[in-house]
C-alpha positions in Angstrom: -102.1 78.7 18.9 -105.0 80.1 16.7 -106.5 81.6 20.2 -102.7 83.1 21.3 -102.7 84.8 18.2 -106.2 86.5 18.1 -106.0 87.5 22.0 -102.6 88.9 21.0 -104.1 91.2 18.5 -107.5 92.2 19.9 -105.8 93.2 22.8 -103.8 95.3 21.3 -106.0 97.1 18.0 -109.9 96.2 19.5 -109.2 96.6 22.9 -106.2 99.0 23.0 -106.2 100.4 27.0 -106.2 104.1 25.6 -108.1 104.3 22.6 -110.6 101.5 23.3 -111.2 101.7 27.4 -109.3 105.4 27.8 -107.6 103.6 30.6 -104.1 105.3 31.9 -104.7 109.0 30.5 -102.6 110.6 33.1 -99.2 109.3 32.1 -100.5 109.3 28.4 -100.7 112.9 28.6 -98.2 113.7 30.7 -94.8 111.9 29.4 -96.1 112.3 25.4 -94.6 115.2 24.6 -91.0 113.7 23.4 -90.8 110.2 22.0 -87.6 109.4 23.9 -89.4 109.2 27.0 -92.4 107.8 25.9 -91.0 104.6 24.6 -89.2 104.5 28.1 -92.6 104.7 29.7 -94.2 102.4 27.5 -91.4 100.1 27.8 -92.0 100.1 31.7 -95.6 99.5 31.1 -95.2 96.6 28.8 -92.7 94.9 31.4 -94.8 95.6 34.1 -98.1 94.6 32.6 -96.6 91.5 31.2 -95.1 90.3 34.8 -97.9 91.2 37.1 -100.5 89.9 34.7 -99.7 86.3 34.9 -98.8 87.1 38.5 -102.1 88.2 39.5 -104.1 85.1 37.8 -102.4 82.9 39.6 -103.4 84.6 42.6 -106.8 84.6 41.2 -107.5 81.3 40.8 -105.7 79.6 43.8 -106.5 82.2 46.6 -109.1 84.7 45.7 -111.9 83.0 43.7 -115.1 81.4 45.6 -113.4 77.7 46.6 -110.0 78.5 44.9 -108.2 77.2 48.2 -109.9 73.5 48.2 -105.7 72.8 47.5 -105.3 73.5 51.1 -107.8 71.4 52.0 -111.5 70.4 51.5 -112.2 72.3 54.8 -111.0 75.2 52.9 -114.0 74.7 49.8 -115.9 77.4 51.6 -113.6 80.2 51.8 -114.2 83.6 49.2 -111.5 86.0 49.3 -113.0 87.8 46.5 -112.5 91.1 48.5 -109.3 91.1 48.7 -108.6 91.3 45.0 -108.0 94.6 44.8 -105.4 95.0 47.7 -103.4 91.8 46.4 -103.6 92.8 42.8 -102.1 96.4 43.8 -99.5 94.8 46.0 -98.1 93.0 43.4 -98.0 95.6 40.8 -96.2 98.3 43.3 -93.5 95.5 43.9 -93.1 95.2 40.1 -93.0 98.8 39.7 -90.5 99.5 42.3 -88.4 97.3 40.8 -88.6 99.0 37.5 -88.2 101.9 39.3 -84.3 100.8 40.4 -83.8 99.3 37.3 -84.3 102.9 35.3 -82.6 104.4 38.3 -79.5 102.2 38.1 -79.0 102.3 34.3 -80.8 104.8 32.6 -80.7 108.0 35.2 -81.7 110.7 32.4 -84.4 108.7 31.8 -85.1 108.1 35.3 -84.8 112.1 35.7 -87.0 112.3 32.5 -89.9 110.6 33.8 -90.2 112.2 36.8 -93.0 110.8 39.3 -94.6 109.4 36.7 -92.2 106.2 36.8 -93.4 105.5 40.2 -97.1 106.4 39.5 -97.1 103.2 37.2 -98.2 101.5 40.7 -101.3 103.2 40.3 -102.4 103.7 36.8 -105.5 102.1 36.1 -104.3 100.8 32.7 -101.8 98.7 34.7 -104.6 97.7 37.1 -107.4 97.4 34.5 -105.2 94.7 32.8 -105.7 92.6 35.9 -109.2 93.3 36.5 -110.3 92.5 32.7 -108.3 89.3 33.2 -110.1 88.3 36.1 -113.9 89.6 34.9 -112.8 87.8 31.3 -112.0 85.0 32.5 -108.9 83.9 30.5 -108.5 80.8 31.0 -104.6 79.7 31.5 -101.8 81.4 32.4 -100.4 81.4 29.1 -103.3 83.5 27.5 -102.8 85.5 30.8 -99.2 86.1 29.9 -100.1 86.9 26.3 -102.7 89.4 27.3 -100.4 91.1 29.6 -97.8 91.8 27.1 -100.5 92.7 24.0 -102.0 94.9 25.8 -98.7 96.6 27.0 -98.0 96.6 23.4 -100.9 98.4 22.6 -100.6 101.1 25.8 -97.0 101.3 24.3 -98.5 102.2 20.6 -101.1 104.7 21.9 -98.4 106.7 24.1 -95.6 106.4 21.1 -98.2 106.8 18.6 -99.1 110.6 20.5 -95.5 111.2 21.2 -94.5 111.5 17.6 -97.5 113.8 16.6 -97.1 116.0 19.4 -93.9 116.9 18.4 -94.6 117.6 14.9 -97.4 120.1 15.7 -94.8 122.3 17.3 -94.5 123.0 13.8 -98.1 123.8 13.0 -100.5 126.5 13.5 -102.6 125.5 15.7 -105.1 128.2 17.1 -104.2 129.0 20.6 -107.2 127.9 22.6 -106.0 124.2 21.1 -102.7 125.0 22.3 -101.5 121.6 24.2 -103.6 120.1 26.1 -106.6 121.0 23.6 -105.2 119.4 19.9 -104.0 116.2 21.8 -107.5 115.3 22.9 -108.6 116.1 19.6 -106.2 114.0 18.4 -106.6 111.0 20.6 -110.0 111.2 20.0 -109.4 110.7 16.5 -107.1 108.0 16.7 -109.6 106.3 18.7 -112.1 106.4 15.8 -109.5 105.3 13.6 -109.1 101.9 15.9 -112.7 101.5 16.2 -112.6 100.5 12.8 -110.4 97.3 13.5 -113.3 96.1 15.9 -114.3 93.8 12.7 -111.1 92.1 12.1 -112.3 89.4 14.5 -116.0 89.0 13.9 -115.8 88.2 10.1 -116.8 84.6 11.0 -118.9 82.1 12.2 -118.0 78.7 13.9 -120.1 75.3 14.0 -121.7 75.9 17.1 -123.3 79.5 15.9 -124.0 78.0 12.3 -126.1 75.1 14.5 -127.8 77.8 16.4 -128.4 80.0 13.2 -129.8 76.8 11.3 -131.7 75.3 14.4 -133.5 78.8 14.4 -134.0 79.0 10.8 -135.6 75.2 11.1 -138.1 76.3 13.9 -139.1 79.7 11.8 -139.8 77.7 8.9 -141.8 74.6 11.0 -144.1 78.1 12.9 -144.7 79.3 9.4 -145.9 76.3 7.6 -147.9 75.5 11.0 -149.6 79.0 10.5 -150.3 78.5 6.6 -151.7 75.1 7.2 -154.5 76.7 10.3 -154.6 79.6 7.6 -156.0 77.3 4.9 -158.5 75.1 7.4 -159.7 78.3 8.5 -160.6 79.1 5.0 -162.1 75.6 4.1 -164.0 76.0 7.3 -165.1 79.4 5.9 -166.1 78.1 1.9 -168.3 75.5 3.8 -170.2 77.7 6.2 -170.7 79.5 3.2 -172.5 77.0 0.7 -174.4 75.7 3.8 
């Protein structure tokens, strides 16, 4: 449970896809300019995410990975599909968008309209994408954790976008100079909101477990045992010395 809970919120403040990796800018920018359709798009990204996620690891680790078809067979131990992550991983994130894509279609067509090509686009934004990769290159371990990633780091996509939304259209409201006119003040901003996250990179690295106090001790032991070595040669040497001397 303890491990659910800490993936959950990594994912979503340490490694938030926008502010952390600056994974799926193009839709970031693009559909933040009212919140209305940002929490629509962020709302796709978290189901989508959250379902292809999950999706994908199981792909991973009975077809893809180096032996991962040995289920088939033990003729089969040999195989490495590696290669064809990519292709599969996309393949199953266009099907899950273009079911989104109906979905908004059917019952929500001023949202739909809203969005624009952006909606179908999800199919290749590399946030959606990048989720699957840094599952696979991560590691994570059961499908579970592989579920709860998907949906945190939706979540935190769905922060970022919402997050930019709401600011952008309060500045209408400001003066800003005109060379930072749109485009300009929202990389300024994101930039700063990035920094801001960057500070939440310590929430999880406060502590040590048993293992690394072992290690830390174990080192400590063997620093000690080198310097006592050394002072004990240190002190022959200077015995050795005195009794040259009186000689």
């Amino acid at each position: 449970m303890l491990e659910h809970i800490e993936l959950f919120f990594k994912s979503i403040f340490v490694d938030n896809m926008v502010f952390a990796t600056f994974l799926g800018m193009c839709s970031y920018l693009a559909v933040s300019k009212k919140v209305s359709t940002a929490v629509g798009l962020g709302a796709a990204v978290i189901f989508v995410l959250t379902v292809t996620v999950p999706i994908n690891w199981w792909l991973d680790q009975y077809i893809l990975q180096p032996g991962a078809l040995t289920w088939l067979g033990a003729e089969y131990a040999d195989y490495d599909l590696s290669f064809l992550s990519f292709i599969l991983f996309i393949a199953t994130i266009a099907t899950m968008v273009q079911l989104v894509e109906i979905v908004v279609e059917k019952f929500s067509p001023s949202l739909y309209n809203s969005l624009g090509i952006f909606l179908p686009l999800i199919a290749v934004n590399c946030a959606i994408l990048g989720g699957s990769l840094f599952m696979q290159s991560r590691e994570i371990e059961t499908v579970g954790l592989a579920l709860n990633y998907g949906f945190s780091s939706g979540i935190g996509w769905f922060l970022a976008i919402l997050a930019i939304a709401a600011i952008r259209e309060k500045i209408r409201y400001s003066n800003v100079p005109a060379p930072l006119r749109g485009l300009g003040i929202t990389f300024i901003i994101t930039g700063l909101m990035a920094i801001g996250f960057m500070s939440f990179g310590g929430m999880l690295t406060g502590g040590e477990d048993a293992s690394d106090k072992e290690k830390t001790e174990t080192v400590i032991n063997s620093e000690e045992d080198n310097t006592n070595t050394n002072v004990e040669v240190a002190e022959n040497a200077v015995t050795e010395a005195s009794e040259i001397i009186e000689q």
